[in-house]
Residue frames as a rotation matrix with the C-alpha (Angstrom) as fourth column:
UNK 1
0.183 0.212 0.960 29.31
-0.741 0.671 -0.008 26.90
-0.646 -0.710 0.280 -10.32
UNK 2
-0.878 -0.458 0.140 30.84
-0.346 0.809 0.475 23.60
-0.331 0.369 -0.869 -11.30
UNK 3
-0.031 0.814 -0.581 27.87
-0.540 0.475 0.694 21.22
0.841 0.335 0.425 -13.76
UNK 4
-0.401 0.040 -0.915 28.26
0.604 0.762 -0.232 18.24
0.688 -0.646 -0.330 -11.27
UNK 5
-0.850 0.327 -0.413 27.56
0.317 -0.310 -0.896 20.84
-0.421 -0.893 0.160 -8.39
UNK 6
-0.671 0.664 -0.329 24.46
-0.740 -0.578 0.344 22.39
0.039 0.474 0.880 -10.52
UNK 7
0.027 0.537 -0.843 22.98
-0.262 0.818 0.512 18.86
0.965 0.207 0.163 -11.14
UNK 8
-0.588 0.231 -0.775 23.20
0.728 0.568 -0.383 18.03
0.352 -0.790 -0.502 -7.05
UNK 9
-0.839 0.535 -0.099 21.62
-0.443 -0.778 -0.444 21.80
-0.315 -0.329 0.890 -6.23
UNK 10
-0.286 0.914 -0.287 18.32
-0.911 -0.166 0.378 20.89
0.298 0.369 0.880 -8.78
UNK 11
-0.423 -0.319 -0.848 18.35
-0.052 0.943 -0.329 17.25
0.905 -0.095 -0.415 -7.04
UNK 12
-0.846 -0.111 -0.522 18.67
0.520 0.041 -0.853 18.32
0.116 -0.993 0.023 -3.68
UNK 13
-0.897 0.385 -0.217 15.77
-0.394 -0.919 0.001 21.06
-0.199 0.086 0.976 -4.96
UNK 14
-0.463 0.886 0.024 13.58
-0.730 -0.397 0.557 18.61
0.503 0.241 0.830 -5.96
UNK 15
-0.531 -0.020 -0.847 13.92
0.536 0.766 -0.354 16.29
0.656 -0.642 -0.396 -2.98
UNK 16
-0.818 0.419 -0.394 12.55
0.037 -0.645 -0.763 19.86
-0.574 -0.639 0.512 -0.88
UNK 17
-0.593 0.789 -0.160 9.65
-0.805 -0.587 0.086 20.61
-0.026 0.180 0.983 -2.88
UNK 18
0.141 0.897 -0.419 8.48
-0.279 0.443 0.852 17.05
0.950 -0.003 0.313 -3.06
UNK 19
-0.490 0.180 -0.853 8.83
0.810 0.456 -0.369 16.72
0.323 -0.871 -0.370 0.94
UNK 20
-0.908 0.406 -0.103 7.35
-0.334 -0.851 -0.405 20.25
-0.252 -0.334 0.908 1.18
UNK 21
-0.326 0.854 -0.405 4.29
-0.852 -0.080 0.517 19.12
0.409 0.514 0.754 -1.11
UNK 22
-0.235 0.375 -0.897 4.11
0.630 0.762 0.153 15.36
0.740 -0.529 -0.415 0.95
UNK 23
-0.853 0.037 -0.521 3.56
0.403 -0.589 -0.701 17.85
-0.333 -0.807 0.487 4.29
UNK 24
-0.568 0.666 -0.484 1.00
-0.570 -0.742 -0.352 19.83
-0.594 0.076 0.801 3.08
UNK 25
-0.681 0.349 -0.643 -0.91
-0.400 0.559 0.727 17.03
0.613 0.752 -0.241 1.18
UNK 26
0.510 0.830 -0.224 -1.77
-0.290 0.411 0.864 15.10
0.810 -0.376 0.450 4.02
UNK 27
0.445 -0.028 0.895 -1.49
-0.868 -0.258 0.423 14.99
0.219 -0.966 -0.139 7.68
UNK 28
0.489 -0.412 0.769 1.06
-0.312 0.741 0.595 12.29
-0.814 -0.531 0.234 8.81
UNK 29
0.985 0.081 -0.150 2.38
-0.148 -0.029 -0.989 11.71
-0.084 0.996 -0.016 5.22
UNK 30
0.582 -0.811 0.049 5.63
-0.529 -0.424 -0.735 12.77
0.617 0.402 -0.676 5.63
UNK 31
-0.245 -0.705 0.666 6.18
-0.955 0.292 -0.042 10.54
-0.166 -0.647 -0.745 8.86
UNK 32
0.815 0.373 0.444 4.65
-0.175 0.889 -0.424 7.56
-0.553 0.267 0.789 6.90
UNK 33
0.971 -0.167 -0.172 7.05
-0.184 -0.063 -0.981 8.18
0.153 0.984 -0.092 4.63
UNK 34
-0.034 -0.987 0.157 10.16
-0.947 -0.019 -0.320 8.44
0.319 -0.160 -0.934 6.62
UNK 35
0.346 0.079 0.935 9.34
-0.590 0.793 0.152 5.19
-0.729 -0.604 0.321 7.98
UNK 36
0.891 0.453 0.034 8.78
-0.113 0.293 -0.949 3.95
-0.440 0.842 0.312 4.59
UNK 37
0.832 -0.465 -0.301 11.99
-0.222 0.218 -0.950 4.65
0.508 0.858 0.078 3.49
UNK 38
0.539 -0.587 -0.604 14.08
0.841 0.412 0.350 4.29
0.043 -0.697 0.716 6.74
UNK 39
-0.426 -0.795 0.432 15.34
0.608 -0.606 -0.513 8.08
0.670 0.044 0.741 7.18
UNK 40
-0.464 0.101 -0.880 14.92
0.848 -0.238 -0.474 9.72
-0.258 -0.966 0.025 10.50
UNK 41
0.013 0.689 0.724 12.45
0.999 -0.042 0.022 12.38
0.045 0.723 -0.689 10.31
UNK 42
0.505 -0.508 -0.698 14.73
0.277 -0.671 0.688 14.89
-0.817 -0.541 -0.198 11.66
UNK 43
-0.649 -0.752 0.112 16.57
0.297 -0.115 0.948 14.21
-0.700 0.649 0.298 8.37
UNK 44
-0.203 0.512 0.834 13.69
0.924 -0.182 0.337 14.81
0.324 0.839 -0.436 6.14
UNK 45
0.762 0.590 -0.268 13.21
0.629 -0.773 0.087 18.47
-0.156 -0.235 -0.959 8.05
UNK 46
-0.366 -0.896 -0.251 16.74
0.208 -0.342 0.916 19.45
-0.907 0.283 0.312 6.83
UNK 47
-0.733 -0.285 0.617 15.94
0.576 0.221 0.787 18.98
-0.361 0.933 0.003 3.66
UNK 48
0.320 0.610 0.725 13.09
0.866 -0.498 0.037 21.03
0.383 0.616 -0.688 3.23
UNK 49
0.972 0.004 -0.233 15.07
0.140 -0.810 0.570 23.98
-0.186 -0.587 -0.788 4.91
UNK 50
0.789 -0.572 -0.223 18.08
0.375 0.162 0.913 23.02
-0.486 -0.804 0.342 3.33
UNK 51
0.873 -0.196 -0.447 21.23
-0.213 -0.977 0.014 25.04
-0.440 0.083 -0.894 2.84
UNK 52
0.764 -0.583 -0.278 24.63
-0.179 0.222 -0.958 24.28
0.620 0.782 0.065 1.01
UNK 53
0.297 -0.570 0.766 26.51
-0.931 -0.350 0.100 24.11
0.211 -0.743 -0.635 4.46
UNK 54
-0.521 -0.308 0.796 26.77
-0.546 0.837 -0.033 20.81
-0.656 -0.452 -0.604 5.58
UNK 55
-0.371 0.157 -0.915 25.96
-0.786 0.472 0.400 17.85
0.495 0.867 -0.052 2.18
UNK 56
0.316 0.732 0.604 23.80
-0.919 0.394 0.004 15.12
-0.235 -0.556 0.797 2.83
UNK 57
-0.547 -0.667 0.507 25.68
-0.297 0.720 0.627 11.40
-0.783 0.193 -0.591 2.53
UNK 58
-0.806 -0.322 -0.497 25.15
-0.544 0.733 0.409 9.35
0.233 0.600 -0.766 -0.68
UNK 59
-0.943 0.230 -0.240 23.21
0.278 0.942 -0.189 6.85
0.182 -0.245 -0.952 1.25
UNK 60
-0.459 0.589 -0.665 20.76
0.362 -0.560 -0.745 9.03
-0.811 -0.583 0.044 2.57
UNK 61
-0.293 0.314 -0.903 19.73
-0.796 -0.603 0.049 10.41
-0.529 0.733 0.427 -0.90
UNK 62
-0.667 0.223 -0.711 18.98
-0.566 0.470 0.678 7.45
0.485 0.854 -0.187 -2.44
UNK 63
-0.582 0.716 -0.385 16.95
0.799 0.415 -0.435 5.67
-0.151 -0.561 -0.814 0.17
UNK 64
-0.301 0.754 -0.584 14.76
0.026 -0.606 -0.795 9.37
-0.953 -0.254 0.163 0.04
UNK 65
-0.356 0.219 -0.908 14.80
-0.861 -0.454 0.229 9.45
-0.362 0.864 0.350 -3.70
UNK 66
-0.731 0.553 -0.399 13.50
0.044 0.622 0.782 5.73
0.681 0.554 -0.479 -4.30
UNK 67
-0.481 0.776 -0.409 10.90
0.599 -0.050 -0.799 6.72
-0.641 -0.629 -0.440 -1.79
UNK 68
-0.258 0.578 -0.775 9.85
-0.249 -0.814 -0.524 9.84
-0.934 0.058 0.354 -3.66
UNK 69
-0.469 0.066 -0.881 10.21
-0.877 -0.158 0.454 8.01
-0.109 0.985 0.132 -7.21
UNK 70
0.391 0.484 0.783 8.34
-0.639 0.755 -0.148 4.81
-0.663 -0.442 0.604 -5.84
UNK 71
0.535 -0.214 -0.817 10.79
-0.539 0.658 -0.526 2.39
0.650 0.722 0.237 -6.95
UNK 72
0.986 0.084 0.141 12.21
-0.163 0.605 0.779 -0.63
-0.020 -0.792 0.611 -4.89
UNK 73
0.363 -0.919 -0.155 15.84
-0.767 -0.389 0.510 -0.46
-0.529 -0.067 -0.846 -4.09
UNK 74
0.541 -0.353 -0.763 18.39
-0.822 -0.030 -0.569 -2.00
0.178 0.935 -0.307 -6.33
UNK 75
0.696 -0.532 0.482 20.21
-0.506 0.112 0.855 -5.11
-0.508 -0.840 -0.191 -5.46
UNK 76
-0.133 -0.915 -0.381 23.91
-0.990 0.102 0.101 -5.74
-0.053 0.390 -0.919 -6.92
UNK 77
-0.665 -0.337 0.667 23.99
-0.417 0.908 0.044 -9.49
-0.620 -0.249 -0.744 -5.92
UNK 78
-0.505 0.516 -0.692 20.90
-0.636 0.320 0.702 -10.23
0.584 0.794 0.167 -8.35
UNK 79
-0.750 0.651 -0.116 19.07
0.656 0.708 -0.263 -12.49
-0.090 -0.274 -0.958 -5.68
UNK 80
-0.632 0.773 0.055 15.62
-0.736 -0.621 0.271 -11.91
0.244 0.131 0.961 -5.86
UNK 81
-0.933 0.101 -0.345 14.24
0.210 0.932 -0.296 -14.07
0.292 -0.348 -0.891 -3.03
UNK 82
-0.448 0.605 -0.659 11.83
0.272 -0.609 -0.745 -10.82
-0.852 -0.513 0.108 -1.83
UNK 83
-0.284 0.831 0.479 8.87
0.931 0.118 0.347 -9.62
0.231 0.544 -0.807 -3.84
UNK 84
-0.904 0.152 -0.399 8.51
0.019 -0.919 -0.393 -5.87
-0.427 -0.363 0.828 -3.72
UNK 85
-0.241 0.968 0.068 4.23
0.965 0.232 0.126 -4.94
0.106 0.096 -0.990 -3.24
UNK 86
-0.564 0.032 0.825 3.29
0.151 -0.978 0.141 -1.94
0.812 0.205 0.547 -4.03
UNK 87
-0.702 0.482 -0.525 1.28
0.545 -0.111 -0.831 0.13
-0.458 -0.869 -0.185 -0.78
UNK 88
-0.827 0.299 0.477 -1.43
0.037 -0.817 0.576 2.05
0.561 0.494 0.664 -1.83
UNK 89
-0.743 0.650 0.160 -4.92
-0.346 -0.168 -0.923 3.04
-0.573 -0.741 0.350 -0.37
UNK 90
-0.174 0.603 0.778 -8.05
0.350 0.777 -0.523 1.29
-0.920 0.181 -0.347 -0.97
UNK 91
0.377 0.923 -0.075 -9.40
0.175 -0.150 -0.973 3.25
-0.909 0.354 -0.218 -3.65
UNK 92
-0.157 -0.629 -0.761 -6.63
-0.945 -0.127 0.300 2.68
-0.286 0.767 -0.574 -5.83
UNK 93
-0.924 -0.018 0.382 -6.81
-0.086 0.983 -0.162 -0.91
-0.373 -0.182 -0.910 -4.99
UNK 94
-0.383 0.882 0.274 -10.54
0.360 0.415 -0.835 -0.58
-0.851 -0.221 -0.477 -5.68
UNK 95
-0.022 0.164 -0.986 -10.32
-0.837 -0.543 -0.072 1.34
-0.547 0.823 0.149 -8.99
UNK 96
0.648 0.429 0.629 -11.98
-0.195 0.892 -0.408 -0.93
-0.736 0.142 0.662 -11.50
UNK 97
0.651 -0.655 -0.384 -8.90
-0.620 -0.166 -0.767 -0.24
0.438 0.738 -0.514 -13.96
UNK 98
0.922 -0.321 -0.217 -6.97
0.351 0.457 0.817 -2.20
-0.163 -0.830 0.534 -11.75
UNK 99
0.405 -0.883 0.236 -4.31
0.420 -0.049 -0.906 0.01
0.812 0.466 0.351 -12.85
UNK 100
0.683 0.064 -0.728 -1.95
0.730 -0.009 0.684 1.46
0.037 -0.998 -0.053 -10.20
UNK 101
0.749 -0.458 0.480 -0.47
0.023 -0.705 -0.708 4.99
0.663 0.541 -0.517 -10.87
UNK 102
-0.186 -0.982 0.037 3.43
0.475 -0.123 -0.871 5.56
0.860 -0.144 0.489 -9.89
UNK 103
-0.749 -0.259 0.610 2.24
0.029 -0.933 -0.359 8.36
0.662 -0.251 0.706 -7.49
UNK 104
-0.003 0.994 0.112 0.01
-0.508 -0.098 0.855 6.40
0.861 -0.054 0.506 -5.78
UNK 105
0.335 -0.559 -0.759 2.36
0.564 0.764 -0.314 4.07
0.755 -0.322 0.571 -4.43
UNK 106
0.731 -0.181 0.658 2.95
-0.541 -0.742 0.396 5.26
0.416 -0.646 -0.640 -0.71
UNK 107
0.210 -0.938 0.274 5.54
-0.772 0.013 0.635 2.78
-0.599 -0.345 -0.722 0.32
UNK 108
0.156 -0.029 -0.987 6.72
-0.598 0.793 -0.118 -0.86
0.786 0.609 0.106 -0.89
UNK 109
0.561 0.096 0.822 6.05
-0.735 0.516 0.441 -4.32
-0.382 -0.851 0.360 1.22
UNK 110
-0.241 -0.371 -0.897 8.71
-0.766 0.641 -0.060 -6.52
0.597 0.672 -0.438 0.39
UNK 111
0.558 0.510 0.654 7.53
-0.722 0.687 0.082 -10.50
-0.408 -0.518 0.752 1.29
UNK 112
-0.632 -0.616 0.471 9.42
-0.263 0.742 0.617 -14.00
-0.729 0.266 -0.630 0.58
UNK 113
-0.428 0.258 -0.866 8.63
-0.697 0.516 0.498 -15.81
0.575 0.817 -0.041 -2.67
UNK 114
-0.904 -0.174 -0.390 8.41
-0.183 0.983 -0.013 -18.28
0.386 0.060 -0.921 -1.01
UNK 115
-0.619 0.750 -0.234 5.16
0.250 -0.094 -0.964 -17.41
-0.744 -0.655 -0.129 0.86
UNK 116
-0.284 0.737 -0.614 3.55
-0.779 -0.551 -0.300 -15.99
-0.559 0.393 0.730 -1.93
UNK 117
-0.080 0.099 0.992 3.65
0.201 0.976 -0.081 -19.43
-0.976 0.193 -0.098 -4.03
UNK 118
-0.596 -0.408 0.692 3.96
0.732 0.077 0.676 -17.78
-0.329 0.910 0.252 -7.44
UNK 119
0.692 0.712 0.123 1.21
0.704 -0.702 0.106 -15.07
0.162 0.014 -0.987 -7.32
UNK 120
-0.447 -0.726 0.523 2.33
0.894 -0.352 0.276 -12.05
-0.017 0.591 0.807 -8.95
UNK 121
-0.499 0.334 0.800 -0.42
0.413 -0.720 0.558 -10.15
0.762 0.609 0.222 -9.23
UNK 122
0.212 0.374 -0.903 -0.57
0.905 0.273 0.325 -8.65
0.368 -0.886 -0.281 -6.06
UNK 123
-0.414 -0.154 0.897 -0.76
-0.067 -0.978 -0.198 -5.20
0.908 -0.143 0.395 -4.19
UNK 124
-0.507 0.050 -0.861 -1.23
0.716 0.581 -0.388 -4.02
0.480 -0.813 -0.330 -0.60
UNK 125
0.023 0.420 0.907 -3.78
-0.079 -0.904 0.420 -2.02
0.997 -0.081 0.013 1.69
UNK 126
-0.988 0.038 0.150 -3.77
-0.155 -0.234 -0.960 -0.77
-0.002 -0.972 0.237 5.13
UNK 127
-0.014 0.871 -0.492 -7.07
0.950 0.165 0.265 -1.59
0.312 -0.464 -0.829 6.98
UNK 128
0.395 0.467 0.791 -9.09
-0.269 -0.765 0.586 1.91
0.878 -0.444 -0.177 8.51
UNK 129
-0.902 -0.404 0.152 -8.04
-0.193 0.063 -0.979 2.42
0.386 -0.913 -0.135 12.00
UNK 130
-0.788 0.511 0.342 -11.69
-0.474 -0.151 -0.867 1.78
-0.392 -0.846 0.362 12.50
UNK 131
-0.121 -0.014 -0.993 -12.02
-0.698 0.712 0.075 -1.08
0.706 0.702 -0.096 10.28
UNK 132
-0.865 -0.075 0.496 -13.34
-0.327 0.835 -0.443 -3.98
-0.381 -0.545 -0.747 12.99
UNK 133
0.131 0.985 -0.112 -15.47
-0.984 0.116 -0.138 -5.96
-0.123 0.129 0.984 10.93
UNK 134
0.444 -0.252 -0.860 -13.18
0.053 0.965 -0.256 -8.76
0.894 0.068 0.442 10.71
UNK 135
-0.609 -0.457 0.648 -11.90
-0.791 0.293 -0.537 -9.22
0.056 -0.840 -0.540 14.66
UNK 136
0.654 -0.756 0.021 -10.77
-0.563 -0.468 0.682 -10.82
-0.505 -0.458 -0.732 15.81
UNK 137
0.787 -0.075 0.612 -9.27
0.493 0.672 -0.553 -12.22
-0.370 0.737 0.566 12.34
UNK 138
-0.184 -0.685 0.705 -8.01
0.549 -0.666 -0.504 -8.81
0.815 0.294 0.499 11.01
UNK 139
-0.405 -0.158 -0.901 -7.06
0.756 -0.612 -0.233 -5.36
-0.514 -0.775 0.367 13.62
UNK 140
0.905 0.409 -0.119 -7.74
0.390 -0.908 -0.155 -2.19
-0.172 0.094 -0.981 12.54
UNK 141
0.833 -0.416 -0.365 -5.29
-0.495 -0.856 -0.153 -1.11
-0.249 0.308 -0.918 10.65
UNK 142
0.456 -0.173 0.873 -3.96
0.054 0.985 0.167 -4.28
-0.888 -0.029 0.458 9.50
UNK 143
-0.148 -0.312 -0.938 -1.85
-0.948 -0.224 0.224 -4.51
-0.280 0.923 -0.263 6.14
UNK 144
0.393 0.253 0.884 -3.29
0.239 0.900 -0.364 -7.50
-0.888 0.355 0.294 3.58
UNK 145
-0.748 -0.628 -0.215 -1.92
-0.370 0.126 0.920 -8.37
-0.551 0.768 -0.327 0.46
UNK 146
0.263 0.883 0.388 -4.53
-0.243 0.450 -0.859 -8.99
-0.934 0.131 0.333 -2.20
UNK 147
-0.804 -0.474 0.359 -4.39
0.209 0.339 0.917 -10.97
-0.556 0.813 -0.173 -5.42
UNK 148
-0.119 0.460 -0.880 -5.72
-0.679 -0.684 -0.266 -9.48
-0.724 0.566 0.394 -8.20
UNK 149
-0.529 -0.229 -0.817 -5.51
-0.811 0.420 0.407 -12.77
0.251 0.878 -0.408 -10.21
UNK 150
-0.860 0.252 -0.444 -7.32
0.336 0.934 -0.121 -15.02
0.384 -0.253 -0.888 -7.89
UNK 151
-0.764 0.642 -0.071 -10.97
-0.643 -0.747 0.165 -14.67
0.053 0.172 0.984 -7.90
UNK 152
-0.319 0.705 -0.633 -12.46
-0.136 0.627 0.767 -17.47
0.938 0.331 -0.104 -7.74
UNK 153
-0.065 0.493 0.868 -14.97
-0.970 -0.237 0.062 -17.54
0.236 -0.837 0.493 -4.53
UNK 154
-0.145 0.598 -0.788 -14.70
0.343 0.777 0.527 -20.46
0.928 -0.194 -0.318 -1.91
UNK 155
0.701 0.631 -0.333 -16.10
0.327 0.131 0.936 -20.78
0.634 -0.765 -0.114 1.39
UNK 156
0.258 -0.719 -0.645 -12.68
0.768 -0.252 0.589 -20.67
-0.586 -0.648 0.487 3.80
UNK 157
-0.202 -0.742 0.640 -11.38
0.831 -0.475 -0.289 -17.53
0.518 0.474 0.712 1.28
UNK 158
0.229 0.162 -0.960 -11.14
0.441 -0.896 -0.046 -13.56
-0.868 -0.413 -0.277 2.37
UNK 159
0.346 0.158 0.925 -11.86
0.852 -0.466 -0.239 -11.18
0.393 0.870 -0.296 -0.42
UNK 160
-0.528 0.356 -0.771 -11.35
-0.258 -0.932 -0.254 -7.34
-0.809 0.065 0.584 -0.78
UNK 161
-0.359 0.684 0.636 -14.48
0.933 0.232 0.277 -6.52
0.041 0.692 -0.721 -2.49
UNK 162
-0.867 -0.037 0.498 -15.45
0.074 -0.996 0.055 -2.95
0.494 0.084 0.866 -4.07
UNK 163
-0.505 0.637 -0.582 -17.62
0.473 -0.360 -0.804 -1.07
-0.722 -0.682 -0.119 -2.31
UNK 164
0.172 0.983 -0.065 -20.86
0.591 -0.156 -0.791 0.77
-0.788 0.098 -0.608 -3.74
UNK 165
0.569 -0.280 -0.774 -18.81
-0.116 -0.958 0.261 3.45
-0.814 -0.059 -0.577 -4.94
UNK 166
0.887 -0.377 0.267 -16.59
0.461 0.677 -0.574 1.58
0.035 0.632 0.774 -6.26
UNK 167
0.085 -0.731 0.677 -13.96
-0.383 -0.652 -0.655 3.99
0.920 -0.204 -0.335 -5.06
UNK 168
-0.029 -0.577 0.816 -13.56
-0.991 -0.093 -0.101 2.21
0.134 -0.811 -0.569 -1.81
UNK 169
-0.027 0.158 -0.987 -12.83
-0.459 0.875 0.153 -1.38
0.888 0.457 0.049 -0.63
UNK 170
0.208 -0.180 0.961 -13.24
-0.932 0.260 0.251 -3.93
-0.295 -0.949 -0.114 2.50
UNK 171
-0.578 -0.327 -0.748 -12.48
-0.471 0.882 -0.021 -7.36
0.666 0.340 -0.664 3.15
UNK 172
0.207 0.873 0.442 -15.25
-0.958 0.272 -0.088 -9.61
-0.196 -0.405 0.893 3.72
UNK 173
-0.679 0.183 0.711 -15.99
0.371 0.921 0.117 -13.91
-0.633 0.343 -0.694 3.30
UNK 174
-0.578 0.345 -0.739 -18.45
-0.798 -0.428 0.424 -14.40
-0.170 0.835 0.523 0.33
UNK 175
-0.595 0.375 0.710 -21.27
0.195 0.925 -0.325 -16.61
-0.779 -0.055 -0.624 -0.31
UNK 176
-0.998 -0.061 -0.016 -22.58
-0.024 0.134 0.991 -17.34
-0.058 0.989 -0.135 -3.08
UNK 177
-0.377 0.916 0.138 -26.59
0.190 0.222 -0.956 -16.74
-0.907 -0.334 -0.258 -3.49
UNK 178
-0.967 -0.223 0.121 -27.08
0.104 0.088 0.991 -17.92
-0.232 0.971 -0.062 -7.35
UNK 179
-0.272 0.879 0.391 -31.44
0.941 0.158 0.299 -18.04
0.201 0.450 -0.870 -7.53
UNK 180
0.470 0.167 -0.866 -30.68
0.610 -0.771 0.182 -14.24
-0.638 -0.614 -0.465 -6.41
UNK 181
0.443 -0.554 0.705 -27.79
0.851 0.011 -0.525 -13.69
0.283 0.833 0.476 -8.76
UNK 182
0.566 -0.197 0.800 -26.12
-0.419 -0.905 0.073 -12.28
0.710 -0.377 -0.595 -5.68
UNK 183
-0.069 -0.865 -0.497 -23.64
0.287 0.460 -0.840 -12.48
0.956 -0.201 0.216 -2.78
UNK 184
0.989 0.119 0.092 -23.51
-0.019 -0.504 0.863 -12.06
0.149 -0.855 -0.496 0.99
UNK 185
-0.168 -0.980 -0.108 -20.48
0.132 0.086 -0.988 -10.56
0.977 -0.181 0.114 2.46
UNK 186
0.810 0.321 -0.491 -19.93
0.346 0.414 0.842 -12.02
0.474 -0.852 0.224 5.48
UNK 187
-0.023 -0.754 0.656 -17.93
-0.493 -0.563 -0.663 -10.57
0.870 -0.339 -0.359 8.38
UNK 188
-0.463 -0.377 -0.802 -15.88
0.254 0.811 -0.527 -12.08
0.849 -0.448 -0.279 11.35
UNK 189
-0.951 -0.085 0.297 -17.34
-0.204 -0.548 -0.811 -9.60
0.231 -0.832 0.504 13.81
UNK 190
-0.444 0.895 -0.038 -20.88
0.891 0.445 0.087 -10.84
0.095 0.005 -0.995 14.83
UNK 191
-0.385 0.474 -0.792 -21.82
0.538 -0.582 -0.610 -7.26
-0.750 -0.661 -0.032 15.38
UNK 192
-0.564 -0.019 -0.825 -21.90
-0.714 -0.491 0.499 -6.88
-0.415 0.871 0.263 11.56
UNK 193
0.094 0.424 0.901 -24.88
0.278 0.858 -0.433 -8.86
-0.956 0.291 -0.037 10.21
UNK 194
-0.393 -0.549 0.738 -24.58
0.724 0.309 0.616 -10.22
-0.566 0.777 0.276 6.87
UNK 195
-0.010 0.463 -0.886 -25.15
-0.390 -0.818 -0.423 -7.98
-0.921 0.342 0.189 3.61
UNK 196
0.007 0.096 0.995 -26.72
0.842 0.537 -0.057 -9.16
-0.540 0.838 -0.077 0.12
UNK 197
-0.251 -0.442 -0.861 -25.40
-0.289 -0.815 0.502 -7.25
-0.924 0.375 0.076 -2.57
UNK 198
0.864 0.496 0.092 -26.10
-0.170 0.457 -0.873 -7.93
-0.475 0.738 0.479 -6.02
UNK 199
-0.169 -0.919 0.357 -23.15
0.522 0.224 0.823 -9.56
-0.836 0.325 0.442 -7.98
UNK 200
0.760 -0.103 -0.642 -21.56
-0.437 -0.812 -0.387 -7.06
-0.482 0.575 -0.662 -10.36
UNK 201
0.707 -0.675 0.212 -18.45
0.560 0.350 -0.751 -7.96
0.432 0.649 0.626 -12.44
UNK 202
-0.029 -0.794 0.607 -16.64
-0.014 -0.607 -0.795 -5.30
0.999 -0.031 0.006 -10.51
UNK 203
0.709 0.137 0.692 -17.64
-0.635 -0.303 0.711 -6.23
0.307 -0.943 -0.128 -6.77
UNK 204
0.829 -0.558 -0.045 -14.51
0.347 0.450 0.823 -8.63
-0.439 -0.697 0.567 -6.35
UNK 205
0.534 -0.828 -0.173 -10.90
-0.816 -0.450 -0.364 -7.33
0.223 0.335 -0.915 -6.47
UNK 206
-0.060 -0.818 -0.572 -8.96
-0.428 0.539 -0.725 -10.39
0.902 0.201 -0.383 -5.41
UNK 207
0.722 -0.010 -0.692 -8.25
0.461 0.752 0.471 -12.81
0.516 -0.659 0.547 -2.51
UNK 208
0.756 -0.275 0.594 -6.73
-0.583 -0.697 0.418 -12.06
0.299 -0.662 -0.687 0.45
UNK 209
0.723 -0.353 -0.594 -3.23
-0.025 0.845 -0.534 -13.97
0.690 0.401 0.602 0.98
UNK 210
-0.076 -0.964 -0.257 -1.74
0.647 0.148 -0.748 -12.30
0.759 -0.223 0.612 3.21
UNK 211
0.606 0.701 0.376 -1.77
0.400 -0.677 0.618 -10.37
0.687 -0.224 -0.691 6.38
UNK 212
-0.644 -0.760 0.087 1.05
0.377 -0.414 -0.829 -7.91
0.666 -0.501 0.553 8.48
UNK 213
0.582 0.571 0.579 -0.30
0.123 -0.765 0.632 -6.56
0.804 -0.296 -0.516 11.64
UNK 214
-0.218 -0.748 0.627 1.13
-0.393 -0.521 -0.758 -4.69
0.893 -0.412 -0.180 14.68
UNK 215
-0.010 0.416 -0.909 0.97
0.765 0.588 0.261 -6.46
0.644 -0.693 -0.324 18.36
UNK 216
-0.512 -0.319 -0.798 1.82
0.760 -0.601 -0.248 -3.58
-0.400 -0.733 0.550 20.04
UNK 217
0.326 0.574 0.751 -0.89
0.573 -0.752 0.325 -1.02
0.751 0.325 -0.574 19.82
């Protein structure tokens, strides 16, 4: 076997084992993913079954491989009008490292500069499908954008703020209750009455700045 053909076989090999290992990780994974990267998920069931008969285009491999290597696609022309946000799930978002491992990153939200207003430090979480403490503000299963650089608590703001755990996060308003040397987090839903937490150095993760949700449920 030609090198050039050797080097697409161990390619194409480890494009199957990591859609074999996104399948069997977690339930729906693999069709987050095709979404994620814009390849029909018919095409991602070739590939884990697949056979030297019939080569997969060019295009089609690289849209599946910067999915699988969580990196944001490449543009030639050099504009850079779009901000690429990393997806991830809360409890990455809510890890007090605020670091955010490569392999955590489940898709990438790209947004105008111009909306974002120079904020940089910024990453994104899906809401719980059963996440209605903020209606009818946020949905269930909303996507927010949260700065990690902007912290500073006023009245009109939306936080994500760590949970107990510290391994998980919601998004709440915030008042300030200083002869306590605590905070209520306040929620849009009246069916959620308020909650005084003590203030921690790790119970805010950033302002909320942004918000994607779906009309069509």
């Amino acid at each position: 076997m030609h090198r050039a053909d050797m080097e697409i076989a161990e390619i194409l090999s480890f494009i199957r084992n990591e859609l074999v290992r996104k399948k069997h990780a977690n339930r729906g994974a693999l069709k987050l993913f095709s979404e994620s990267v814009d390849v029909g998920s018919d095409v991602l069931s070739k590939f884990q079954t697949y056979d030297e008969s019939s080569d997969p285009s060019f295009r089609t491999v690289y849209k599946i491989l910067r999915g699988l290597l969580n990196r944001p696609p490449i543009y030639l022309n050099g504009k850079e009008d779009y901000l690429a946000i990393p997806l991830v799930q809360g409890r990455i978002a809510a890890h007090p490292s605020g670091e955010i491992p490569g392999d955590a990153i489940e898709s990438w939200l790209w947004l105008p500069k111009s909306e974002l207003h120079g904020r940089r430090r910024l990453v994104a979480v899906r809401l719980g499908e059963e996440s209605d403490s903020m209606l009818p503000l946020l949905s269930p299963g909303a996507t927010v954008v949260i700065d990690r650089a902007d912290r500073e608590i006023t009245p009109d703001g939306l936080f994500a703020v760590r949970l107990p755990d510290l391994e998980s996060c919601a998004v709440k308003r915030i008042q300030l209750v200083p002869e306590k040397k605590s905070v209520l987090l306040l929620s849009e839903n009246k069916a959620y009455p308020p909650e005084l937490v003590d203030w921690h150095e790790h119970l805010l993760i950033g302002r909320v700045v942004w918000s994607l949700l779906n009309w069509v449920r």
